[in-house]
C-alpha positions, 0 to 999 in steps of 0.5 A, spaced: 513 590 542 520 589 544 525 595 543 531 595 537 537 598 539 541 602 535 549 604 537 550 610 536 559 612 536 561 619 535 569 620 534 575 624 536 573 632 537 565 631 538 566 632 546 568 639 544 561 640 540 558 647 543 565 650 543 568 647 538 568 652 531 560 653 532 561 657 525 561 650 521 558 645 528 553 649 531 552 651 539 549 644 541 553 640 546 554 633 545 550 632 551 545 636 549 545 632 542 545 625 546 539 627 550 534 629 545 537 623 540 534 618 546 527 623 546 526 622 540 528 615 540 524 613 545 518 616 542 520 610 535 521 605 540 529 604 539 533 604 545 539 608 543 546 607 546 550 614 545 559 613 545 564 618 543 571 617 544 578 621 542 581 614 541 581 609 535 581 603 539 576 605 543 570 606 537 574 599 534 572 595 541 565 599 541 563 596 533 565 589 536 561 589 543 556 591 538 555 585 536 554 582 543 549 588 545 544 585 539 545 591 535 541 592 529 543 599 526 550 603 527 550 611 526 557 613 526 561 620 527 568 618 524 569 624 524 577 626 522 578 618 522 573 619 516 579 619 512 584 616 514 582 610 518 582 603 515 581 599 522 575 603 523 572 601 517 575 593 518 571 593 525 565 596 522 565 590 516 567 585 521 561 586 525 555 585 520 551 590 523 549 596 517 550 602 519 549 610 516 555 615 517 553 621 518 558 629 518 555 636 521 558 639 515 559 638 508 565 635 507 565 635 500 565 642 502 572 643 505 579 642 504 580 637 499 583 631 503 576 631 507 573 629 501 575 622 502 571 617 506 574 609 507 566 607 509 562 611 504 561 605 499 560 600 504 554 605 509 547 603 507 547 611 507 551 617 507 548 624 510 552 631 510 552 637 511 545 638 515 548 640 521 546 636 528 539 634 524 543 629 520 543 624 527 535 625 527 535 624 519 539 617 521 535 616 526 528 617 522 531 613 517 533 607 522 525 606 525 522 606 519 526 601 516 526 597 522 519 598 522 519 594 515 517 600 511 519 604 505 520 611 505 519 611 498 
């Protein structure tokens, strides 16, 4: 059986996880997240691809190599460009690959211009506030619907 592969993109600041505010990112470092996300992948047969980057451009040039790769699923950390960036959320439409955009916290919980999200209405799903748990929600979310079957 051939293996999916899923893209996974964190944005700006998520190289500081671990030491970045833990009160509302927890203690877990990107590393250490992005060893026990291919585990767990692995153990789903998806063969996941780990990016991060501070700049915009990059996570746009990363969503359109996407296609390339032969991605069949997108997470996505936006981060703070959660709220303000229309060139993320054009990539992402670009290139027909669905995604799930995730955040550590509640963004709905914090300031008021955190609320906002430019690619809430087009992800097939949006999970926040579960702490790093929500990228192996996502994860579990994508095997089983790569797999074809119904979580519910």
């Amino acid at each position: 059986m051939s293996s999916h592969k899923i893209l996974l993109i964190n944005g700006p600041n998520l190289n500081l996880l671990g030491t970045r505010e833990p009160h509302i990112y927890g203690s877990t470092t990107l590393q250490q997240l992005n060893s026990a996300i291919i585990a767990r992948a692995s153990q789903n047969n998806i063969n996941i691809t780990c990016f991060q980057s501070n700049s915009e451009g990059d996570i746009v040039s990363r969503i359109h190599k996407a296609g390339e790769d032969g991605v069949a699923g997108r997470i996505i950390n936006p981060a703070a460009y959660t709220h303000t960036s229309v060139a993320i959320r054009d990539a992402l439409l670009g290139v027909d690959i669905p995604f799930v955009e995730i955040h550590i916290s509640n963004p709905h919980k914090r300031e008021t211009y955190r609320h906002h999200s430019y690619l809430k209405d087009k992800a097939s799903a949006v999970i926040c506030g579960m702490g790093i748990y929500g990228y192996f929600a996502a994860l579990d979310w994508w095997a089983w619907t790569l797999a074809g079957k119904q979580i519910i």
